[in-house]
Structures are given as C-alpha cells and as structure tokens.
C-alpha positions in Angstrom: 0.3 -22.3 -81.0 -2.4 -22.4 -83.8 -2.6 -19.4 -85.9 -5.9 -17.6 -86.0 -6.1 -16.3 -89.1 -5.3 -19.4 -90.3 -7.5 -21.1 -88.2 -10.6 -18.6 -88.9 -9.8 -18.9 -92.6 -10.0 -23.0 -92.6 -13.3 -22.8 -90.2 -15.1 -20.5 -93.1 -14.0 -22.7 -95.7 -15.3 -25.6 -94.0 -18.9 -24.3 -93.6 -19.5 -22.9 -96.1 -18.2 -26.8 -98.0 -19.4 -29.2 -95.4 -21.1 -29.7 -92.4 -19.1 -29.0 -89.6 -20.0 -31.9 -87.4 -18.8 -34.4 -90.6 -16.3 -36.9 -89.9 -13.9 -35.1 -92.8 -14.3 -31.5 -91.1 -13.7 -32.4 -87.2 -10.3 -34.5 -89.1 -9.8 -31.0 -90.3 -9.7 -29.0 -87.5 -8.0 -31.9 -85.1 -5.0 -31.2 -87.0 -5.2 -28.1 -85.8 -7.1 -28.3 -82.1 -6.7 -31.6 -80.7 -3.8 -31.4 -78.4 -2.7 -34.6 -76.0 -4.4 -32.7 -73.1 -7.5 -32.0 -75.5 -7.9 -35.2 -77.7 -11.5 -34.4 -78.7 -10.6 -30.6 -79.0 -11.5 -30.6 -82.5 -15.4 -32.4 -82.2 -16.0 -30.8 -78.9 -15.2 -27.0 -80.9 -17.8 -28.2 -84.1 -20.6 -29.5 -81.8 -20.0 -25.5 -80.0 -19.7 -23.2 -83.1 -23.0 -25.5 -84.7 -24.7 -24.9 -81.5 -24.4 -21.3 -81.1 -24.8 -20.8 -84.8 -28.4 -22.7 -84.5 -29.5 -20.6 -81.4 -31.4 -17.8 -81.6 -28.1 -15.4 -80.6 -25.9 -13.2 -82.2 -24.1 -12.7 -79.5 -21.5 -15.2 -78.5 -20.9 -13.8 -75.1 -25.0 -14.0 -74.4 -25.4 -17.6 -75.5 -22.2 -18.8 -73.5 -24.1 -17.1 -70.5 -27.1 -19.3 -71.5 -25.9 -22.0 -72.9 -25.8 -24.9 -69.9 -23.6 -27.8 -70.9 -24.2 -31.2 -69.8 -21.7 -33.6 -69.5 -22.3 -35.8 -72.5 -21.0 -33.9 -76.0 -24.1 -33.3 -78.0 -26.6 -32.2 -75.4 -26.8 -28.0 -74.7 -29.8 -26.8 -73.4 -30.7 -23.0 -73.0 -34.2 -21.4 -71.5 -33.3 -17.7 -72.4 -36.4 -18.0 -74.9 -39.1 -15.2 -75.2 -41.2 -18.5 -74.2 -39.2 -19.5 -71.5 -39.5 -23.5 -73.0 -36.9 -25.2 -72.4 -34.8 -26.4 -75.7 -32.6 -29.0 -76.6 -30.3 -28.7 -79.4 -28.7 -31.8 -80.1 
C-alpha cells in the first residue's frame, strides 16, 4: 500500500523539478505505482495528471467525465469546449 502523503509529496517535487512525462520522473513514481498487475502504472498516471493539468478544467471529476481515452497511451480527446472543436492532447 503506497502512502499518500508521501506519494502527493514526491508528485509536487517532481513538477515543480522536471517534466512529469521524463524518463527519470515515470522511474520515480514506478517505484511507487507500478505493481505486477499494473507494469506501466507509473507512465500511464504522468501521461493522466499532464493531461488534466493542460485541459481547460479545474475540476478533476469534470474532465474524467470528458476526458475519452483511447486505447493507445498518449491520445485523450475531449469536446466539452465552449467551441465544441474537437481536441487532441497528446
């Protein structure tokens, strides 16, 4: 079991240091979120916190009702946008 405070504590450090999609920060946090039933827990939780924090929402429970997830890590698309485009962020 990871310890969140911990956890939260390591995330801030992180980036505010480095990008959080960097080979040294994903190593980081796999220490503490890959799991044999979750190998990629670690990249799959950057690419998801960089996401959300380069969407237009505050609100984490609004973009995950937004947010569509394709099946490919890297690709989220949402449409929620006052000009109903659709964007990509990669």
């Amino acid at each position: 079991m990871v310890d969140v405070e911990v956890l939260t504590g390591h995330i801030l450090v992180l980036i505010k240091a480095i990008d959080i999609r960097s080979e040294p920060a994903v190593r980081l946090l796999g220490e503490l979120l890959d799991t044999d039933e979750y190998p990629r827990g670690a990249e799959q939780f950057a690419h998801e916190l960089y996401s959300w924090l380069r969407s237009p929402y505050k609100d984490l429970r609004r973009y995950d009702e937004i947010a569509q997830v394709s099946k490919s890590l890297g690709e989220i698309r949402t449409s929620a946008y006052k000009d109903r485009r659709e964007l990509m962020i990669v």
